[in-house]
Residue frames as a rotation matrix with the C-alpha (Angstrom) as fourth column:
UNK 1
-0.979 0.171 0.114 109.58
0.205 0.851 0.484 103.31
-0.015 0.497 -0.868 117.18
UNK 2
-0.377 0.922 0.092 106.18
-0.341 -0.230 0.911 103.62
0.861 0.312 0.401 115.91
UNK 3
-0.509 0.248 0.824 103.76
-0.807 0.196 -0.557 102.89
-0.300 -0.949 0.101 119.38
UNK 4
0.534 0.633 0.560 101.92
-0.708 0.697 -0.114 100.11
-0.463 -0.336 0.820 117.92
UNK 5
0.578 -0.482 -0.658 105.15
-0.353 0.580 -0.734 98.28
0.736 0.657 0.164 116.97
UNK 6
0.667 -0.446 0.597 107.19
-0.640 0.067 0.766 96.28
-0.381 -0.893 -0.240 119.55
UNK 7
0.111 -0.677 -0.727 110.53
-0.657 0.499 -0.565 94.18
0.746 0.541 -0.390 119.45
UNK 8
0.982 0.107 -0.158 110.85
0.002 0.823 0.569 90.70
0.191 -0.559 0.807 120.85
UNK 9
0.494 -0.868 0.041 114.97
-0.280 -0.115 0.953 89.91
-0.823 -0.483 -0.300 122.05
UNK 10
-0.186 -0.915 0.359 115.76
0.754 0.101 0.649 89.02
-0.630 0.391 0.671 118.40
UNK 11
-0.527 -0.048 -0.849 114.39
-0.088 -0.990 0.110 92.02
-0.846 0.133 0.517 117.11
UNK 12
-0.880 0.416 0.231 111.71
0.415 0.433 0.800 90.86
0.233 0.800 -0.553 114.71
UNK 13
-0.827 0.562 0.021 108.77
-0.562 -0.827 0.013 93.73
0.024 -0.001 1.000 114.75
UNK 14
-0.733 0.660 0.167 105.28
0.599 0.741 -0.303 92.53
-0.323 -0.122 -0.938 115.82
UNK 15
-0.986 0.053 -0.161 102.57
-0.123 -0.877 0.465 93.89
-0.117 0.478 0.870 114.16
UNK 16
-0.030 0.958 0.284 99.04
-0.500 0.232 -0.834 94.23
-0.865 -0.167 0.473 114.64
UNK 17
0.086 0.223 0.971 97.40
0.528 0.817 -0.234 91.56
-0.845 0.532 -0.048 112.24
UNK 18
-0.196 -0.045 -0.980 97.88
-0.689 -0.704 0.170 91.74
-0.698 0.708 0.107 108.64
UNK 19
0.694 0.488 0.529 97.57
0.009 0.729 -0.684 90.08
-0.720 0.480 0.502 105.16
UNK 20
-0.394 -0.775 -0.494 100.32
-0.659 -0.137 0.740 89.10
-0.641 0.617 -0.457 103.12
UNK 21
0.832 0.450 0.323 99.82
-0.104 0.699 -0.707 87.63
-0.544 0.555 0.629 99.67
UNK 22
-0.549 -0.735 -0.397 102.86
-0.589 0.003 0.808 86.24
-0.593 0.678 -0.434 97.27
UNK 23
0.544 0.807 0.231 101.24
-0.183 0.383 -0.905 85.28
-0.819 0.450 0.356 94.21
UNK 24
-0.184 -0.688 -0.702 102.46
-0.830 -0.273 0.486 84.42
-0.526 0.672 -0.521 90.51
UNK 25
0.362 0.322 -0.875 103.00
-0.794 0.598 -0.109 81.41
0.488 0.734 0.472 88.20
UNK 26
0.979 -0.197 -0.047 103.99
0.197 0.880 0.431 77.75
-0.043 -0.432 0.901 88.93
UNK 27
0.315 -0.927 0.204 107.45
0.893 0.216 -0.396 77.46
0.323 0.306 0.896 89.24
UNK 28
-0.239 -0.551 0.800 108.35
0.020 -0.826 -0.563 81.06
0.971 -0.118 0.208 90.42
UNK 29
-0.637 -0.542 -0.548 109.35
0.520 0.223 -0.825 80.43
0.569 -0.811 0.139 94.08
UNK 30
0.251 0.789 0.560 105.59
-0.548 -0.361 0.754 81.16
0.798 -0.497 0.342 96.12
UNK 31
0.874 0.309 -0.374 106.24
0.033 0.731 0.682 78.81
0.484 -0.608 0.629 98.26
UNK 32
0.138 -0.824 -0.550 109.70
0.901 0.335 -0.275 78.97
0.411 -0.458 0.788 98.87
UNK 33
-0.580 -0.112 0.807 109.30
-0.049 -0.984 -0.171 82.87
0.813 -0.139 0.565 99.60
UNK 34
0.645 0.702 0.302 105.68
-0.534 0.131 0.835 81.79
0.547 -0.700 0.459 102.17
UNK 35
0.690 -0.572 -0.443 108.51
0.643 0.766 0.012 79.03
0.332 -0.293 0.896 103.64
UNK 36
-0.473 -0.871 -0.136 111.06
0.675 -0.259 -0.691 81.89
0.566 -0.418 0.710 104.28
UNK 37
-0.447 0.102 0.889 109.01
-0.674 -0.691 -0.259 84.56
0.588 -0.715 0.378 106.00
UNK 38
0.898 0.434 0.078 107.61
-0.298 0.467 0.832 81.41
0.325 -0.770 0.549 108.21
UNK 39
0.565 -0.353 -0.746 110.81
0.662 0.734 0.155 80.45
0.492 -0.581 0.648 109.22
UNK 40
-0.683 -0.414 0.601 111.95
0.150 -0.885 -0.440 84.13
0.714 -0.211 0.667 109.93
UNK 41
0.351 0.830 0.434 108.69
-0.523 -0.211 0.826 84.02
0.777 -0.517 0.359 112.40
UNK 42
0.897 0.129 -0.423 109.51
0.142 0.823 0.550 80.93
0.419 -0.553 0.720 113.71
UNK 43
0.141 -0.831 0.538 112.96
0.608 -0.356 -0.710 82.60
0.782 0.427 0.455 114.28
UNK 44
-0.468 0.554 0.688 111.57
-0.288 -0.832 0.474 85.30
0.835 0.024 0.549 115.74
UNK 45
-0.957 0.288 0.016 110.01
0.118 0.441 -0.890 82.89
-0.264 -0.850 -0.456 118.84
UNK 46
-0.122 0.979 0.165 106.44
-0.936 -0.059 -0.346 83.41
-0.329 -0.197 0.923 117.43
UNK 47
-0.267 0.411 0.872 103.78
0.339 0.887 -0.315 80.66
-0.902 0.211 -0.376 117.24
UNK 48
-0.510 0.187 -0.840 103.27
-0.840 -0.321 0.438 80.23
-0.187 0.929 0.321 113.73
UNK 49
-0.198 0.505 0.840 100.97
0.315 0.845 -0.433 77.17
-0.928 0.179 -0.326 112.34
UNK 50
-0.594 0.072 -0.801 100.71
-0.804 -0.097 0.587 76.85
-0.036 0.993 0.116 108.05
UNK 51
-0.225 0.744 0.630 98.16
-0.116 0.621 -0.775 75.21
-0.967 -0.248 -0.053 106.47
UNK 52
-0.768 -0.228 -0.599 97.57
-0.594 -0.098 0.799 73.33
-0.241 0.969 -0.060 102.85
UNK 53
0.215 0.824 -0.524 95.08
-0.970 0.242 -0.018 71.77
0.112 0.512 0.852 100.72
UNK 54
0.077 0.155 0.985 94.59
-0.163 0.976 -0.141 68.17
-0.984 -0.150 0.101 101.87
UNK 55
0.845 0.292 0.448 94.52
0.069 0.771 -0.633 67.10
-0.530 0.566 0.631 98.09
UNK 56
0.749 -0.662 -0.026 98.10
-0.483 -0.518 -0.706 68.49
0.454 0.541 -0.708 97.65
UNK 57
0.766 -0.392 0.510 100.05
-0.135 0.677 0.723 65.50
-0.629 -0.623 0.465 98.33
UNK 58
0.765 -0.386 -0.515 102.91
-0.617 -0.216 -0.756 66.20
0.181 0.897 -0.404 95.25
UNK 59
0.199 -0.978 0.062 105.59
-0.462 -0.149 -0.875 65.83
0.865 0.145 -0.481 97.59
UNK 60
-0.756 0.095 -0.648 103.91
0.401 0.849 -0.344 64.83
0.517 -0.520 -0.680 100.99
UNK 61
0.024 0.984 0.175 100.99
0.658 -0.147 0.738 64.70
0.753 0.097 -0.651 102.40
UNK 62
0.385 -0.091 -0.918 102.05
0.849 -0.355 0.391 66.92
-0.362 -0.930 -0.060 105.62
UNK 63
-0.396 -0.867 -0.302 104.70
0.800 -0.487 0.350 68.97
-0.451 -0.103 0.887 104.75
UNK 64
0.915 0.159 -0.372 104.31
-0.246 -0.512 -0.823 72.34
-0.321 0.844 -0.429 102.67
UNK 65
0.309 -0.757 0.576 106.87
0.500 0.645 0.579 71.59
-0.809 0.109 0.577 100.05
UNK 66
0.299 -0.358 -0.885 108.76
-0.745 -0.666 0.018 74.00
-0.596 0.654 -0.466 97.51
UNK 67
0.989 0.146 -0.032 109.97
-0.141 0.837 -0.528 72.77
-0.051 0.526 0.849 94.38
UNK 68
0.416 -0.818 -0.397 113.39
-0.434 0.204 -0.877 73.27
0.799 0.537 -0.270 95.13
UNK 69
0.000 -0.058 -0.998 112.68
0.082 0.995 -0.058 70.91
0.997 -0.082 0.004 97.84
UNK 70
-0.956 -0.194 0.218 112.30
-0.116 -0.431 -0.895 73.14
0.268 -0.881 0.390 100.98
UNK 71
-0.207 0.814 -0.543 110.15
0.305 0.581 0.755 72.11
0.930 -0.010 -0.368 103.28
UNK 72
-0.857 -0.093 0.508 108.01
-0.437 -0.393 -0.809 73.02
0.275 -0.915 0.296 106.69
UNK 73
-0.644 0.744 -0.175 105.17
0.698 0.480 -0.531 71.18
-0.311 -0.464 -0.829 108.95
UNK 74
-0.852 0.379 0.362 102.14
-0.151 -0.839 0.523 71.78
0.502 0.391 0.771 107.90
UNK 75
-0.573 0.709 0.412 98.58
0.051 0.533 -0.845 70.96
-0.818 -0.463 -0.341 108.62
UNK 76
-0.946 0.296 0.134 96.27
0.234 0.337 0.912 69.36
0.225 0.894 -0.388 105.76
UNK 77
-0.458 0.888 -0.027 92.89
-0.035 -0.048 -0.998 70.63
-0.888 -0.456 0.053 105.70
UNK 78
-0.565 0.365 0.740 89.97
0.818 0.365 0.445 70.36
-0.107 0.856 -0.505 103.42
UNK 79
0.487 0.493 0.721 88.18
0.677 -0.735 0.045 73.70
0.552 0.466 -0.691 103.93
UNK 80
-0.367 -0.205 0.907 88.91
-0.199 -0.935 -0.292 77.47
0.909 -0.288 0.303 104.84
UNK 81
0.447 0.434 0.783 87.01
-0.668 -0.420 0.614 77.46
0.596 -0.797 0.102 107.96
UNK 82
0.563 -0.694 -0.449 89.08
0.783 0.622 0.020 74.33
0.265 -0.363 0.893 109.33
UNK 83
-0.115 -0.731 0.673 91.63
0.368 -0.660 -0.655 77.61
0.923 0.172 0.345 109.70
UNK 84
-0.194 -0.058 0.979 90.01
-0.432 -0.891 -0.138 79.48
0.881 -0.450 0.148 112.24
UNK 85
0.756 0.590 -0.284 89.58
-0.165 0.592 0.789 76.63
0.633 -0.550 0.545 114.19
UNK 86
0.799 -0.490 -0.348 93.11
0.602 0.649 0.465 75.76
-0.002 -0.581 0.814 114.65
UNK 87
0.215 -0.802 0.558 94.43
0.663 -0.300 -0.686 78.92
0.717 0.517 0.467 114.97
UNK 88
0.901 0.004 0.433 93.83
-0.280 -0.757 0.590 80.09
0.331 -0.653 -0.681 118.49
UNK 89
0.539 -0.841 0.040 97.18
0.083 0.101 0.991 80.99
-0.838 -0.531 0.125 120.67
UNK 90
0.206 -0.558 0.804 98.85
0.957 0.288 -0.045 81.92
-0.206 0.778 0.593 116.94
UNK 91
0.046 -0.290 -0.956 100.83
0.164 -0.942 0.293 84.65
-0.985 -0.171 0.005 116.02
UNK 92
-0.522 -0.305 -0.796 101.72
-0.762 -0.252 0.596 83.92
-0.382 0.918 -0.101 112.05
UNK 93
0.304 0.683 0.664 99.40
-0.004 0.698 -0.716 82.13
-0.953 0.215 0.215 110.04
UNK 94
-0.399 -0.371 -0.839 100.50
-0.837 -0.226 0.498 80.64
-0.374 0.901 -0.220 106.44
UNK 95
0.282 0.948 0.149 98.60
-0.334 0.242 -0.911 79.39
-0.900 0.207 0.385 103.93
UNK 96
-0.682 -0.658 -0.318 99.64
-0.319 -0.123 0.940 77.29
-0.658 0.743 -0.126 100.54
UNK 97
-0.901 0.399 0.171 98.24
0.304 0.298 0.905 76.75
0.310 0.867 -0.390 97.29
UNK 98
-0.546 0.789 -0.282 95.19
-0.206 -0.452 -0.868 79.33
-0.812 -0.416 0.409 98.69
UNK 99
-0.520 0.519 -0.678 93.78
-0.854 -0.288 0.434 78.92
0.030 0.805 0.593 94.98
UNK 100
-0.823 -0.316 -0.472 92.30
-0.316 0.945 -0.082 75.61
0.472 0.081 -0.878 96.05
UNK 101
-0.887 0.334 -0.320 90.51
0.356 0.052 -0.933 76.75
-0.296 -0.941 -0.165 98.89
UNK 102
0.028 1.000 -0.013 86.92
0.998 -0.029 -0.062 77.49
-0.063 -0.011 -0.998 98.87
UNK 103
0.105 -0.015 0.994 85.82
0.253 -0.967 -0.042 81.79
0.962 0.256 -0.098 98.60
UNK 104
0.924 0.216 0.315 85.15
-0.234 -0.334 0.913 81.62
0.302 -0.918 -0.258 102.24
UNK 105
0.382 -0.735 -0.561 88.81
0.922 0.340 0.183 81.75
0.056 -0.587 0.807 102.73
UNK 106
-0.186 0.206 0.961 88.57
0.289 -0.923 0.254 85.70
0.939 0.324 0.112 101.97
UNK 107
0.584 0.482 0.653 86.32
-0.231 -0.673 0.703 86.51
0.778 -0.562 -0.281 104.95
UNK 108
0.707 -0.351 -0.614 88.74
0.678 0.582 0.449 83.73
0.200 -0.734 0.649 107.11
UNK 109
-0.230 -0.973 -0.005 91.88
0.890 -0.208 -0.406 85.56
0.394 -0.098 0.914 106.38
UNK 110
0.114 0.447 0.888 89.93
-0.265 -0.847 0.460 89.11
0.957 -0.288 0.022 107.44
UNK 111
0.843 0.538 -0.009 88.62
-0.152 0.254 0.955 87.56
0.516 -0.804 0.296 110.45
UNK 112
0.437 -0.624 -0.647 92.35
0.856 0.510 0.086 86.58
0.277 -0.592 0.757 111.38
UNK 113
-0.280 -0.374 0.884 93.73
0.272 -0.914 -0.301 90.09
0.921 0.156 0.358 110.11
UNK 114
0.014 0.152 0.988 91.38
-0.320 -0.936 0.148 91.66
0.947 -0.319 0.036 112.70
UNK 115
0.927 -0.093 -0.364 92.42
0.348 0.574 0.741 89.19
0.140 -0.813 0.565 115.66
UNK 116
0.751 -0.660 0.026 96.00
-0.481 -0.519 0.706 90.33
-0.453 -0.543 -0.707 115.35
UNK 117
0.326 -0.443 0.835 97.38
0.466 0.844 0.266 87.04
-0.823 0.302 0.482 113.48
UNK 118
-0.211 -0.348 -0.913 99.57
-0.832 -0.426 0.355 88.02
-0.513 0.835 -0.200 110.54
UNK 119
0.619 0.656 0.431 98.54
-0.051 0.581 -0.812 86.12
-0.783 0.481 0.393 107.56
UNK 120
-0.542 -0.658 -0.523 101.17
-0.723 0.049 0.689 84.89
-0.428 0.751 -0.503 104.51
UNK 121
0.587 0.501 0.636 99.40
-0.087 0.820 -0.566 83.49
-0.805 0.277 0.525 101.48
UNK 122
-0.210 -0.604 -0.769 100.59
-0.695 -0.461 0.552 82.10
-0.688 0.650 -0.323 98.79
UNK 123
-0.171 0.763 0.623 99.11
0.350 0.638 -0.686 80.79
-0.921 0.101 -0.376 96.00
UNK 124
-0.722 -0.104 0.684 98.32
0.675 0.107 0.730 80.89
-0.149 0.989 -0.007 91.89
UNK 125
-0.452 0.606 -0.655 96.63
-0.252 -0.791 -0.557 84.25
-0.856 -0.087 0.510 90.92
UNK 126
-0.373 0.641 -0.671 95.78
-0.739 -0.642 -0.203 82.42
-0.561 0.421 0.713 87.62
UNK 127
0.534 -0.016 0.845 94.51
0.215 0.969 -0.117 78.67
-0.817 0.245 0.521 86.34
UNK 128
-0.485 -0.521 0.702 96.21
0.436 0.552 0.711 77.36
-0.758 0.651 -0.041 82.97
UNK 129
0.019 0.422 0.906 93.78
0.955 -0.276 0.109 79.45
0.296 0.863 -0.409 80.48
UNK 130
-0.964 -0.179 0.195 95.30
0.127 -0.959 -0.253 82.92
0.233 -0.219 0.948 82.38
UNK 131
0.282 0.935 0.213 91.56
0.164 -0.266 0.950 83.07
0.945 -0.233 -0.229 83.88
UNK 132
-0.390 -0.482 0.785 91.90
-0.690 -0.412 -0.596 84.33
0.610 -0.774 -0.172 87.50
UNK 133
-0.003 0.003 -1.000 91.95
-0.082 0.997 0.004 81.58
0.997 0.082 -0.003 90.01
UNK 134
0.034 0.197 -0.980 89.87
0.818 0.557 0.141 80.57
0.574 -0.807 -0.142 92.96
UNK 135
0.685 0.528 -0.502 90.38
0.727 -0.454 0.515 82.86
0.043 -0.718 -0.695 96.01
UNK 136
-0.009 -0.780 -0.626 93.13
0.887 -0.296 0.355 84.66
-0.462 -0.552 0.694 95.33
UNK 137
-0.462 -0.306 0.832 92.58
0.550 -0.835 -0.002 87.61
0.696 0.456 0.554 93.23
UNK 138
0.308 0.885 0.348 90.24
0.261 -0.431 0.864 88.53
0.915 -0.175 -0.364 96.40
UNK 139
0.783 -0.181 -0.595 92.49
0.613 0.389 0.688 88.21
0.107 -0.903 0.416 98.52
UNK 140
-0.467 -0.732 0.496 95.25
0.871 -0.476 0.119 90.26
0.149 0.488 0.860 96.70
UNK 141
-0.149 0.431 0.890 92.40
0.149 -0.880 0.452 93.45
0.977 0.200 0.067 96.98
UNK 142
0.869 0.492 -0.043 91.87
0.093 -0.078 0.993 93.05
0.485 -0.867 -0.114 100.45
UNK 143
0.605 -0.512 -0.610 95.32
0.787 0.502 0.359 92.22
0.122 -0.697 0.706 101.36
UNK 144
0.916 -0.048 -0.398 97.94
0.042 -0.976 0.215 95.17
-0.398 -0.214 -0.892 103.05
UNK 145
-0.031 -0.563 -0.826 100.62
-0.846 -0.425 0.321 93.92
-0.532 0.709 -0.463 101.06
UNK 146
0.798 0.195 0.570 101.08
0.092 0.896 -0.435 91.67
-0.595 0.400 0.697 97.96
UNK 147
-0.083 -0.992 -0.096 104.28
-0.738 -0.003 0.675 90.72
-0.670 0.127 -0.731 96.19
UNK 148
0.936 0.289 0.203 103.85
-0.129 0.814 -0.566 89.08
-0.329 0.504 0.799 92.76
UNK 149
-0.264 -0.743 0.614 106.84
-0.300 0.669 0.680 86.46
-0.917 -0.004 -0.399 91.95
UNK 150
0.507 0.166 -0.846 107.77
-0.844 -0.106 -0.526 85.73
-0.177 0.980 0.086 88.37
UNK 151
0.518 -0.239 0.821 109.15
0.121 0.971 0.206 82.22
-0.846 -0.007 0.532 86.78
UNK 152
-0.356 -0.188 -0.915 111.14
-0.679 -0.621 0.392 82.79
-0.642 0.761 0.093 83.90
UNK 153
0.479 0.856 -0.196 110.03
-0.577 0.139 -0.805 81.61
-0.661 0.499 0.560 80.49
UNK 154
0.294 -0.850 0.437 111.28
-0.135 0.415 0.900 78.46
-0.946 -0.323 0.007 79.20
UNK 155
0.518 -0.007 0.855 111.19
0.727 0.530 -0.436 79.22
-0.450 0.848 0.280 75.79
UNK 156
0.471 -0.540 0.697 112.69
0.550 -0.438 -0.711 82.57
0.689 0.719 0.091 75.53
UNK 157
-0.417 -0.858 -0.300 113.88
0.806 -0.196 -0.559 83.48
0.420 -0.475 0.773 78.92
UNK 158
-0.405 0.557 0.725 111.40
-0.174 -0.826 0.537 86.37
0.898 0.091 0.431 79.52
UNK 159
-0.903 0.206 0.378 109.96
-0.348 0.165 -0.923 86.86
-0.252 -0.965 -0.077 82.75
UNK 160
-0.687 0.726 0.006 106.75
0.600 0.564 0.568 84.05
0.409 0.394 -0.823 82.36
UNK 161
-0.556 0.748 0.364 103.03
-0.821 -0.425 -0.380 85.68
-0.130 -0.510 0.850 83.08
UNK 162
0.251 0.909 0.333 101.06
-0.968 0.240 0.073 82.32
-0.013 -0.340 0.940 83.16
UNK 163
0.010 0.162 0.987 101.27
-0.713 0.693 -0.107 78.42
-0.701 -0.702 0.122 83.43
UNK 164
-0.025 0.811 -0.585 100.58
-0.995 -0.079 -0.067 76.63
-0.101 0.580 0.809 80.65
UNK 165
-0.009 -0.376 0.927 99.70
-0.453 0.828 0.331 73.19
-0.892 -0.416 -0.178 80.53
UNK 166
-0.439 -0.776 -0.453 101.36
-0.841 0.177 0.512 71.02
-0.317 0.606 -0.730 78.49
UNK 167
-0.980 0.187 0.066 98.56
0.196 0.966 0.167 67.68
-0.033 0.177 -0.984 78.44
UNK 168
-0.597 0.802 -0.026 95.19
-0.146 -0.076 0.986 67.57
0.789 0.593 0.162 76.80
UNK 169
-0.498 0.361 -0.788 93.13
0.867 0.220 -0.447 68.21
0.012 -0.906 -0.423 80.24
UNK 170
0.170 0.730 0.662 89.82
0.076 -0.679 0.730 70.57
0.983 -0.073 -0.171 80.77
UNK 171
0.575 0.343 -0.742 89.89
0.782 0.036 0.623 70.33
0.241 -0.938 -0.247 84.36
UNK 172
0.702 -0.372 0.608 90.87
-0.498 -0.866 0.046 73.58
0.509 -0.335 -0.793 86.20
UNK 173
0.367 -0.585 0.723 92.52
-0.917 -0.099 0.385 71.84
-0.154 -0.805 -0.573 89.23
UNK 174
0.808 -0.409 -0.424 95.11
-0.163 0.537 -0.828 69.84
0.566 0.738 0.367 87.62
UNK 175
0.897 -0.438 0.051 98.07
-0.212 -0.326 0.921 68.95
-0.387 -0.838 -0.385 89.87
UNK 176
0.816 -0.571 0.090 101.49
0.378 0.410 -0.830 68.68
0.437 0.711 0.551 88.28
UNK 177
0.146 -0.941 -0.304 105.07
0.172 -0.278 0.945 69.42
-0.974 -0.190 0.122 87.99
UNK 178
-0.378 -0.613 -0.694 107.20
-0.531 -0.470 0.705 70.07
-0.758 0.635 -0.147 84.54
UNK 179
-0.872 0.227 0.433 105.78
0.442 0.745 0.499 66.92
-0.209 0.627 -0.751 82.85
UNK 180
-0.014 0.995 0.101 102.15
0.998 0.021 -0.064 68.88
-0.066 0.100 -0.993 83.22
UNK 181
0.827 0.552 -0.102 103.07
0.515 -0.818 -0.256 72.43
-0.225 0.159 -0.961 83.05
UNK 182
-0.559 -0.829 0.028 105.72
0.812 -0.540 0.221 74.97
-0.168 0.146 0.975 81.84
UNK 183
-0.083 -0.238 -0.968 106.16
0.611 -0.780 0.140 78.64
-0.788 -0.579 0.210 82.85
UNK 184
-0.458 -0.331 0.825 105.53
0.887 -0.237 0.397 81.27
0.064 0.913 0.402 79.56
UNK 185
-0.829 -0.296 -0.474 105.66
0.213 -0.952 0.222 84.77
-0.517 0.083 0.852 78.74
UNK 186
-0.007 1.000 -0.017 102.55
0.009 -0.017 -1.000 86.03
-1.000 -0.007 -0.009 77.17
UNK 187
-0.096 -0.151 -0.984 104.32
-0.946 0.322 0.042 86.20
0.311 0.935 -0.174 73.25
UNK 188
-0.881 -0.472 0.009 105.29
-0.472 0.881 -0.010 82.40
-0.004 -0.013 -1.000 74.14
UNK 189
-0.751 0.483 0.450 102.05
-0.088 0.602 -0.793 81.29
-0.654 -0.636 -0.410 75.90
UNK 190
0.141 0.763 -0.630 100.08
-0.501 -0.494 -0.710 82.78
-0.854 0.416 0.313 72.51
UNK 191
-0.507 -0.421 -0.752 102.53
-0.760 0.631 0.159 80.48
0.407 0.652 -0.640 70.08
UNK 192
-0.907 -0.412 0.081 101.63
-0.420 0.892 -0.165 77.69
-0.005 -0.184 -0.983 72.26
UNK 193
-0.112 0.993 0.034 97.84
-0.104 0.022 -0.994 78.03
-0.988 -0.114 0.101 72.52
UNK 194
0.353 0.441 -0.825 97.87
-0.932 0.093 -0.349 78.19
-0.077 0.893 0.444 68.54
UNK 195
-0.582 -0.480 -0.657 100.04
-0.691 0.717 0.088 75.15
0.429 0.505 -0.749 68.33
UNK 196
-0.832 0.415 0.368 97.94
0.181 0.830 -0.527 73.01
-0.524 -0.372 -0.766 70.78
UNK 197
0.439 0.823 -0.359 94.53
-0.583 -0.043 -0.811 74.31
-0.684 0.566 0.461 68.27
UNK 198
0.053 -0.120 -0.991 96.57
-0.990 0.121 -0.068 73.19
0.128 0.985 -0.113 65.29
UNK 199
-0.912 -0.410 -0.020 97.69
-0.400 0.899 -0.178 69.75
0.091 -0.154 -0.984 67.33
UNK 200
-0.351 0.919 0.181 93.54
0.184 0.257 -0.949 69.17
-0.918 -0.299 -0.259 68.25
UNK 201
0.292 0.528 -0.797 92.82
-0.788 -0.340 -0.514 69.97
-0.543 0.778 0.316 64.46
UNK 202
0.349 -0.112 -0.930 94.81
-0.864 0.347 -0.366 67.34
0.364 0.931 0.024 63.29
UNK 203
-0.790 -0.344 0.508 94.50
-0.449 0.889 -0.095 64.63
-0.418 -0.303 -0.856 65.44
């Protein structure tokens, strides 16, 4: 076995700190993927502790919640540095809806990396106008692996490359579900941008 790898009695590999990122559109299973390697940790006998945007109450205000309804304790916080506070005595740190968080969750997730603490984010690499989104594309360059997760497109079945939302809203940080966004392929997501111009021309 490699010398700076050890097994615990159920045979889950500890590894000096790292950064995991799982990234993608709404609706393609970030969360439920960040939700399965935390409960393979937690498995595993390590201390793990996850942590979510305080204004991400979709489903509940604690929990981290997938949409196909899987769920694990979290802890609500309102900035990045709130992280390193409550993470001494932690082996696995996880982290949802990172695109929320402030930039200074970059240097946090380092700062755990080089403590030893594995890190799992997960979190939109792009807002609703395909613009990259919030901390994560920095995090994706820094991190030692990243694993992008695809939704499929509900108009033609194609694997989707962005969000798009579906209700007449500038704001970047829009929370929703199906009623506010749907999953499309970049042919799809280009039909739909012309139709919402043509629907805003003729209202």
């Amino acid at each position: 076995m490699h010398p700076i790898m050890t097994n615990n009695i159920t045979g889950e590999a500890r590894r000096p700190g790292r950064i995991e990122v799982v990234c993608g559109s709404m609706f393609s299973g970030k969360t439920e993927e960040l939700i399965r390697r935390m409960r393979r940790a937690q498995f595993a006998k390590q201390r793990v502790e996850i942590f979510k945007p305080a204004i991400d109450v979709r489903y509940s205000e604690e929990d981290v919640v997938s949409h196909d309804q899987k769920h694990i304790q979290s802890t609500p916080i309102d900035s990045s540095a709130s992280i390193l506070l409550l993470s001494s005595d932690i082996d696995v740190v996880g982290i949802d809806e990172a695109q929320f968080f402030d930039m200074g969750l970059v240097d946090v997730c380092n700062e755990l990396a080089y403590r030893g603490i594995r890190v799992i984010i997960a979190g939109l690499d792009m807002d609703f106008r395909g613009q990259p989104f919030g901390p994560i594309p920095a995090l994706c360059a820094i991190a030692d692996d990243v694993t992008k997760v695809h939704a499929i497109c509900v108009r033609c079945g194609a694997l989707a490359y962005v969000s798009h939302r579906k209700v007449n809203s500038d704001r970047r940080v829009l929370l929703g579900e199906t009623q506010e966004y749907e999953p499309l392929c970049r042919d799809c997501y280009q039909k739909a941008l012309k139709e919402d111009k043509d629907v805003r021309e003729n209202e």
